[in-house]
N, C-alpha and C positions, 0 to 999 in steps of 0.2 A: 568531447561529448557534451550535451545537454544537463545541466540539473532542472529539474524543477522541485522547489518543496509548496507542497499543501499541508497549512498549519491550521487547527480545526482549536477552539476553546472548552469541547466538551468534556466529558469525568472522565475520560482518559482511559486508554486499556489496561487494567488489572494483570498484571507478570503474572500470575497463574494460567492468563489468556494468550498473553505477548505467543509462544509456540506455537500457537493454533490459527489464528486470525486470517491467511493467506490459505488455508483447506478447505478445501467443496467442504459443503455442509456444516459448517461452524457458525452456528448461531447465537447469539446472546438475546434475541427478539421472537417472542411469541408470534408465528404467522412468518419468520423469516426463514427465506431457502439457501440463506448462507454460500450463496454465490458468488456475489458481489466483487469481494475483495481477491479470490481467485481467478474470475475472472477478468478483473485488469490486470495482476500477478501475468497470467496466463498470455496476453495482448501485449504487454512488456518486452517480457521474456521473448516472443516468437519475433517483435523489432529489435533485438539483438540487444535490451536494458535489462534494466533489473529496475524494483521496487524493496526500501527497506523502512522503517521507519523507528521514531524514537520517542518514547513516552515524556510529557512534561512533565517536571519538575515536584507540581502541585493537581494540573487538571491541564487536559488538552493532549495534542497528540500530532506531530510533524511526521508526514511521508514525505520521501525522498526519493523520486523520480531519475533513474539515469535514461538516456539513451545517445547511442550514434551519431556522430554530426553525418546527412547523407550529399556525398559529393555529386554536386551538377555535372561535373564534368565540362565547368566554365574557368 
């Protein structure tokens, strides 16, 4: 399979959030439709991956990208 990590420097998700962050409608932003992140979950998931991720340390936040290596048939 594939990894790919996307590692971000911001304040990071709050563990009271971590559970929620991948569900239609979960927002932390005034004006947001909490899409987002279920909808790449969701684009993932249907390529046969997964999306997990792990909070930093201090501040920031690594996703973790699996998918399929897809055979050419070469």
């Amino acid at each position: 399979h594939y990894e790919i990590s996307i590692v971000d420097d911001g304040p990071g998700i709050p563990n009271e959030q971590a559970g929620n962050i991948f569900s239609p409608s979960f927002t932390t932003k005034s004006g947001g439709m909490g899409l987002g992140l279920a909808i790449v979950k969701s684009i993932i998931i249907n390529a046969g991956g997964d999306i997990s991720f792990v909070p930093g340390q201090v501040k920031g936040t690594t996703f973790i990208i699996t998918l399929p290596k897809v055979s050419t048939g070469k």
